[in-house]
C-alpha positions as CSV (number, residue, x, y, z in Angstrom):
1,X,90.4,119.7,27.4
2,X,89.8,121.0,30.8
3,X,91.2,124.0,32.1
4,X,93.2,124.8,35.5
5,X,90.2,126.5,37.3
6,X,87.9,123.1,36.2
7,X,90.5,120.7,37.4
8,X,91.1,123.1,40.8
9,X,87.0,122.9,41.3
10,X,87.2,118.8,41.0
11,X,89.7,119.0,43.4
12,X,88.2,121.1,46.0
13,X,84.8,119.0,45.3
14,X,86.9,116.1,46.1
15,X,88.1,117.3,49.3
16,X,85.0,118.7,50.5
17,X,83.4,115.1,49.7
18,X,86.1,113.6,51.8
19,X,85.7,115.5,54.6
20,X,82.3,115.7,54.9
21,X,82.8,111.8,54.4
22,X,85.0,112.0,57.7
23,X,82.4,114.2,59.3
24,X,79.3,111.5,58.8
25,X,81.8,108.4,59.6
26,X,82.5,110.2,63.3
27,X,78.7,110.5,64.0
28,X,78.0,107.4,63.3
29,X,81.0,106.2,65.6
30,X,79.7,108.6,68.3
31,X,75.9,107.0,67.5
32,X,76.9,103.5,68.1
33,X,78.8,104.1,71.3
34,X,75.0,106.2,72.7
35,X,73.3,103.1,71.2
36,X,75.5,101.1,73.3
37,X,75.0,102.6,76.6
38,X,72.3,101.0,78.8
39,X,68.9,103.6,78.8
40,X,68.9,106.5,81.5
41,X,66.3,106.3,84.2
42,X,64.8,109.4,84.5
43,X,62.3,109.2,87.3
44,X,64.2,111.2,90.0
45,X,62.3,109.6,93.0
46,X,62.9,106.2,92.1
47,X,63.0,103.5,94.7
48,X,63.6,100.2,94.6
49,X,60.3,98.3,96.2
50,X,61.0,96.6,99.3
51,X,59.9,92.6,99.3
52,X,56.9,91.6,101.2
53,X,57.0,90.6,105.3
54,X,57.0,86.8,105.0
55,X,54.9,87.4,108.1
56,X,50.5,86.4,108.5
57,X,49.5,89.9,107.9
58,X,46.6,89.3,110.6
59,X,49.3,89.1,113.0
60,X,50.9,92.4,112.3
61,X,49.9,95.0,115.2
62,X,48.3,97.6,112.6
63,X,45.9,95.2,110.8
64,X,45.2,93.6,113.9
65,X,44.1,97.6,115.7
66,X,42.4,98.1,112.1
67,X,40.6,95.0,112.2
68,X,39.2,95.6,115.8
69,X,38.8,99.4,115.3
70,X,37.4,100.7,112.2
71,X,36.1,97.7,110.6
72,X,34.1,96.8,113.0
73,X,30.0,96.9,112.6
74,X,28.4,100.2,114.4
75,X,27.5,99.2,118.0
76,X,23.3,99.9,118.6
């Protein structure tokens, strides 16, 4: 038959099981709820891009000064 000090081991076995049970079912509470939350954006500069002009880009001022200035063939 087992004696007090076995029985007292089983017991404190027991307990520690159960709270170490306790301990694992609260991280994985606290894991779910991260999983849950959308990711972070971690790019600190981060701009949103502005849409394109809905405008002819030839008659925009600076690619019509472009056009006439730097693109033009060298004059002999």
């Amino acid at each position: 038959m087992a004696d007090h000090s076995q029985i007292r081991r089983a017991r404190n076995l027991a307990a520690e099981i159960a709270k170490q049970n306790d301990k694992i079912r609260q991280i994985t509470a606290e894991a779910a709820e991260a999983l849950k939350l959308p990711k972070p954006d971690t790019f600190l500069g981060r701009k949103t891009q502005e849409p394109f002009r809905d405008e002819d880009p030839l008659e925009r001022v600076d690619i019509h000064n472009l056009i006439h200035s730097e693109l033009q063939p060298p004059k002999p």
